[in-house]
N, C-alpha and C positions, 0 to 999 in steps of 0.2 A: 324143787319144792314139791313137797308131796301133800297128797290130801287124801285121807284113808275114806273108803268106800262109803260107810255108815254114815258118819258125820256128815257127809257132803252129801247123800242122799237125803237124811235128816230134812238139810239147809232145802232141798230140790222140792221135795214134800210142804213143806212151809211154802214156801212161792206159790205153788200151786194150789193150795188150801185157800189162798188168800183172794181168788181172783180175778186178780186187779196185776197183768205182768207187767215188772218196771223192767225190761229189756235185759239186758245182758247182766249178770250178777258172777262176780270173781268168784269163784270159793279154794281158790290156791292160798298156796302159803305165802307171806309176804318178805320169808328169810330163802334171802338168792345165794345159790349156790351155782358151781357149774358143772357140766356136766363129766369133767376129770372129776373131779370131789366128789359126787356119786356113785360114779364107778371103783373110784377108790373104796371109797365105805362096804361096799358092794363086796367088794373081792375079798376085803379084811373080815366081813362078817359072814362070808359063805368058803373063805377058806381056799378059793381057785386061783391058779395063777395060770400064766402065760403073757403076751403079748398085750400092750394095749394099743392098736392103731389109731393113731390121730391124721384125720383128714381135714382137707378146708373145708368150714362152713358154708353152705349158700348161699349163695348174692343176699338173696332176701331173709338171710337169719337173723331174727332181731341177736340184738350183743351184750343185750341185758332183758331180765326177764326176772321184775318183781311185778309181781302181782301187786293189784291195788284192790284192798277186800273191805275197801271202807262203802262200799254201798252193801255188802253183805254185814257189815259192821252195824250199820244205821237202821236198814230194815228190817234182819233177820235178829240182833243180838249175835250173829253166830261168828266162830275166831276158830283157827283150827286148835282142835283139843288134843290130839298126839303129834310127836314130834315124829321128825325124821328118824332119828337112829331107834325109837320103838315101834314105829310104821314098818321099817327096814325089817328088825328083827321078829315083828309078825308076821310080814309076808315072805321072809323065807324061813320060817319057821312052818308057813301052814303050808310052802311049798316042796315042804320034808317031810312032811305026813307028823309031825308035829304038834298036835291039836292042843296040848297043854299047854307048848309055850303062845300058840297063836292067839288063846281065848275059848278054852270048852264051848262057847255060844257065837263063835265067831264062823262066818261064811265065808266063803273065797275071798281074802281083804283086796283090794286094789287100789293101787299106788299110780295116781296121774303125777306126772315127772314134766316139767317142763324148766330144763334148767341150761344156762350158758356153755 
């Protein structure tokens, strides 16, 4: 699940403007994927190939990971506004020196990934 830099600072600035903190506020994306299916998309849209090693997960890795972004829903208005595969292709677009496809006014994007 990703959640592109702007946006989610955006939501972060809101909170803070308001203040009054209601605790923890999600601002992930609420479409689970895992993290094969990342890495897939990954490799397809940057072109690399090799090996992908699969290890066990840790004891303590949750085994599902959807965000629940209904208190960013409720207080903020705020939903995430790009998707994955245009988050994807701006962050390594701006990580190719790329500046056109990434967004002429766009900063270093970052992608929080938290996915199965």
């Amino acid at each position: 699940m990703a959640t592109a830099a702007r946006p989610a600072a955006s939501a972060m600035s809101t909170i803070w403007s308001t203040g009054c903190w209601p605790g923890p506020v999600n601002l992930g994306n609420p479409n689970e994927l895992t993290v094969a299916d990342l890495v897939r998309r990954v490799v397809a849209l940057t072109g690399t190939g090799g090996a992908i090693a699969h290890h066990p997960l840790p004891i303590d890795d949750p085994r599902r990971r959807r965000p629940d972004i209904g208190k960013a829903e409720r207080l903020l208005g705020w939903q995430p506004r790009i998707g994955l595969q245009q988050g994807l292709e701006r962050t390594i677009a701006w990580f190719a020196g790329d500046s056109a496809g990434a967004r002429a006014d766009a900063k270093a994007p970052a992608i929080a990934v938290a996915a199965e």
